[in-house]
N, C-alpha and C positions, 0 to 999 in steps of 0.2 A: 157758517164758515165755508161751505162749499161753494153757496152761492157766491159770495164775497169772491172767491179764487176766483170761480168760473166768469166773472164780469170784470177782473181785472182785462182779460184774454180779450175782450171783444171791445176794449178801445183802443186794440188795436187797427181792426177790419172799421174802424168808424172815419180814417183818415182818408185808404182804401178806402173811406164807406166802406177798415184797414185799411175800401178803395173804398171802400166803403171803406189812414195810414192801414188802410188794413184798419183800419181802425174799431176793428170791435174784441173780435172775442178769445176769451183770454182762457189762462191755464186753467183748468177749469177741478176737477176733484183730487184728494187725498187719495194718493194710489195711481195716478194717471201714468205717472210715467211710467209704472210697474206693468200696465195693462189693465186696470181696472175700470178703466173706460170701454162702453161699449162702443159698438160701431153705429149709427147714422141711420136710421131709417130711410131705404133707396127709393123717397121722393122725389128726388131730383132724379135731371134728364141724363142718357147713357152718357157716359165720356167718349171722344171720338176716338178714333183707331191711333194706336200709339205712334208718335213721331218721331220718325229716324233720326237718329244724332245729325246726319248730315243735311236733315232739313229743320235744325231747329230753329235757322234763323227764319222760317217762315208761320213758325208756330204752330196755327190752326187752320190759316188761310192765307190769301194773298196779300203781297207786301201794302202796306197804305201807300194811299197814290197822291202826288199834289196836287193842289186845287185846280193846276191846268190840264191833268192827264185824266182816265177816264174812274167814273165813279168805280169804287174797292168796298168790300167790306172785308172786317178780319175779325173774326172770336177768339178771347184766349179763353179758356176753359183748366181753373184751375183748380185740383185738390186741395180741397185746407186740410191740413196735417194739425193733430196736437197731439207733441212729443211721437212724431211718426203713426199715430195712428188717426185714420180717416174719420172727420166733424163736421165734412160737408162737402159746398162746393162755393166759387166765388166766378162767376161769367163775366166774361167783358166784352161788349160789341162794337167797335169802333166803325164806324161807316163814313167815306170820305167822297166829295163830291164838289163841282167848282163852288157849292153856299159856301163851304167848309167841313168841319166836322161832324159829327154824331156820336154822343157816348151814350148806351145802354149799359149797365150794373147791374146784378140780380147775386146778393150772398143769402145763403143758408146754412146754418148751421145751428148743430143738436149736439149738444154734451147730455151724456148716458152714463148711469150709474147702476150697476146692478140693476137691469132691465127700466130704469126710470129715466126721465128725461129733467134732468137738471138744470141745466140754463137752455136759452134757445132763444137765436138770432136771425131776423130777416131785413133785409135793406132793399130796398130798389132805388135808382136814382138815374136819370134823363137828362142829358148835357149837348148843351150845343156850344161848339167853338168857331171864331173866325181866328184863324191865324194861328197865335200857341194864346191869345186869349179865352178866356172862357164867359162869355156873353148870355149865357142862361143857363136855369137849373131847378127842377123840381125832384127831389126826394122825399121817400116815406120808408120809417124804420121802425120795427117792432124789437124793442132791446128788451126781450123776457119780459115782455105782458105790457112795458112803458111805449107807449108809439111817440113818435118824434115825426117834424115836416119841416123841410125849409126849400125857398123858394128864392132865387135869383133873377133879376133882372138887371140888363145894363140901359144903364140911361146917361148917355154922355159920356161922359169919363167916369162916373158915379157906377157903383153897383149895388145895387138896394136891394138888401136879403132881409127877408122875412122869416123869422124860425118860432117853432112851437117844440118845447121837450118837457115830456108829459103836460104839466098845467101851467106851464110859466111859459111865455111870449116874449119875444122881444125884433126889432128892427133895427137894424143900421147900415150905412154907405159907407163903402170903400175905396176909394179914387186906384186910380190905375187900372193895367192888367193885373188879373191876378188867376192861376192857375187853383185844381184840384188836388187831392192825391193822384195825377195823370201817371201811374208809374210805366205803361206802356209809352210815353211823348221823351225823346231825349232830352226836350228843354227844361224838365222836370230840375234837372241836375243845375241850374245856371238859378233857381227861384232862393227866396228868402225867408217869402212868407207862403204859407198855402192854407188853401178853406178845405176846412173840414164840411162833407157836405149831407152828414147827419145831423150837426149842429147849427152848421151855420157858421160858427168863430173862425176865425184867422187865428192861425199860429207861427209867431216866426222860428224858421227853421233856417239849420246847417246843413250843407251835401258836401261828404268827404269820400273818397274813395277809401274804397273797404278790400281791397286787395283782391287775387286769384283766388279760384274754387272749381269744383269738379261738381258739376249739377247733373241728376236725374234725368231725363227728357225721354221718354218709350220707353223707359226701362237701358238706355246708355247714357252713359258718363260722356260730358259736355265741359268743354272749359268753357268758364265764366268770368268775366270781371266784375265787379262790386261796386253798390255805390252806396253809402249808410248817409240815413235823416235822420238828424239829431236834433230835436226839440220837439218831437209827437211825444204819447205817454210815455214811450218805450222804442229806444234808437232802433229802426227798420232799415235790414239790408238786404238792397234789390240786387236781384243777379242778374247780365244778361249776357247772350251771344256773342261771340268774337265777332258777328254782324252788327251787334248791335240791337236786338232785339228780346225785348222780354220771356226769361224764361224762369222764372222762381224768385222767393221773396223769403227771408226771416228773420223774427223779434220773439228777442226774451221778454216772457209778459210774468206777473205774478211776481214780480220783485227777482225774479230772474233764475227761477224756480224751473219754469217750463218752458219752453219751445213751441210759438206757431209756426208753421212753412205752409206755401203755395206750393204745387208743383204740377208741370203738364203731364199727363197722362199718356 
C-alpha cells in the first residue's frame, strides 16, 4: 500500500521527467501529510543563495538568449516538496547558443518512512532543440529499482524514439514538432501533445490558465500567474513571474490525497 501511494507521486516528475509532467513521483506514505515523512538524505548538491522577490524573474541565472545573441546558460534548481516537506531536488540546465538549445534534467528523490527509504526516484535526461522543436533526446530513469531509456532522434519530419521500460521495448515515429515537458519554454502553453521523456509516449494535452497566486521565491511572496496541463496523470499547474519566467509548479497526485510542489530556494 505504501508503495502503491508512493509511485502514484512520481508520474508525476515522469512528464517533468514530472520534467522529468513532473512526471514521477507521487504522494507517497500513510501519515505524510501529518509529518511522518522523513527528510531526504543531503546527497544532492547545495541549493544556491536564496532569490530576491525582485529578482525572481531571473531565477538562477541569466535570462536565455536568442539564437543571434550571445551564448547564456540558466539553472533552475528546484525543491521537490511533498505535502510541504522536502523529497529532493529537480535541476534544470538550459544552455542557449546560435546551434540552439541545450537541455540537461537531473531528479532525485527519496520518500522516507520511519528512518527507511520507501520509494526512490532518479531521471536524467539530455535534450537538444532548434527553434521551440525538440530534435533529440536521450534519457535513463531508475523508477524504485525499474530503469527505463528512451532515445530520440529527428529524421525529416519523422521523429523516431526508441523506449525500453523495465523489459518491454518498443519504437515509433512521430511527424511534426513536438515538444517535452519544456515547463521553463513559454511555447509550452500553445502545445497539444507533449512526450513524455521517461517513456517515450505522446500524450495529448490541454493548457488552461490557472489563475493568480502568491509564490515562495527566497523565502518572499511573488505574484504568479498559472497555467494548468490537463491530460498528464494528474492536472499540473505551473506558476510563473509577472516576467514571465518559471518559478514553481503543482499536482495533486494520489487520487488527490497529496500535494507535489517545486520551489526555488
Amino acid at each position: 500500500m505504501r508503495r502503491a501511494r508512493a509511485r502514484a507521486a512520481v508520474q508525476l516528475a515522469r512528464g517533468l521527467a514530472l520534467h522529468a509532467a513532473l512526471a514521477g513521483l507521487g504522494a507517497a506514505l500513510p501519515g505524510a501529510a501529518a509529518g511522518a515523512a522523513d527528510a531526504p538524505a543531503s546527497a544532492s548538491p547545495p541549493a544556491p543563495a536564496p532569490v530576491p522577490a525582485a529578482a525572481a524573474a531571473s531565477s538562477t541565472a541569466t535570462p536565455a538568449a536568442s539564437p543571434a545573441s550571445s551564448p547564456s546558460t540558466r539553472v533552475y534548481r528546484f525543491r521537490a516538496l511533498l505535502d510541504d516537506k522536502p523529497i529532493g531536488e529537480h535541476v534544470f540546465e538550459v544552455s542557449t547558443d546560435a546551434r540552439g538549445r541545450r537541455v540537461s534534467s537531473q531528479a532525485d528523490f527519496s520518500v522516507r518512512f520511519l528512518g527507511f527509504e520507501a520509494f526512490h526516484y532518479h531521471h536524467h535526461a539530455d535534450e537538444q532543440w532548434v527553434g521551440e522543436c525538440l530534435v533529440a533526446l536521450s534519457s535513463v530513469t531508475d523508477d524504485d529499482g525499474q530503469p527505463a531509456h528512451v532515445q530520440l532522434v529527428r529524421d525529416g519530419d519523422l521523429n523516431r524514439i526508441a523506449s525500453s521500460v523495465g523489459k518491454t521495448a518498443s519504437r515509433s515515429a512521430e511527424p511534426g514538432c513536438i515538444m517535452s515537458y519544456a515547463y521553463w519554454n513559454p511555447a509550452l502553453r500553445e502545445q497539444t501533445r507533449l512526450l513524455d521523456p521517461q517513456t517515450g509516449k505522446i500524450a495529448p494535452v490541454t493548457l488552461e490558465r490557472a489563475g493568480g497566486a502568491s509564490i515562495v521565491v527566497g523565502g518572499k511572496a511573488v505574484a504568479a500567474s498559472g497555467w494548468r496541463i490537463v491530460g498528464a496523470a494528474a492536472p499540473i499547474e505551473v506558476w510563473y513571474s509577472e516576467a514571465g519566467d518559471w518559478i514553481g509548479l503543482d499536482a495533486r497526485v494520489a487520487h488527490g490525497k497529496h500535494k507535489l510542489s517545486y520551489r526555488l530556494p
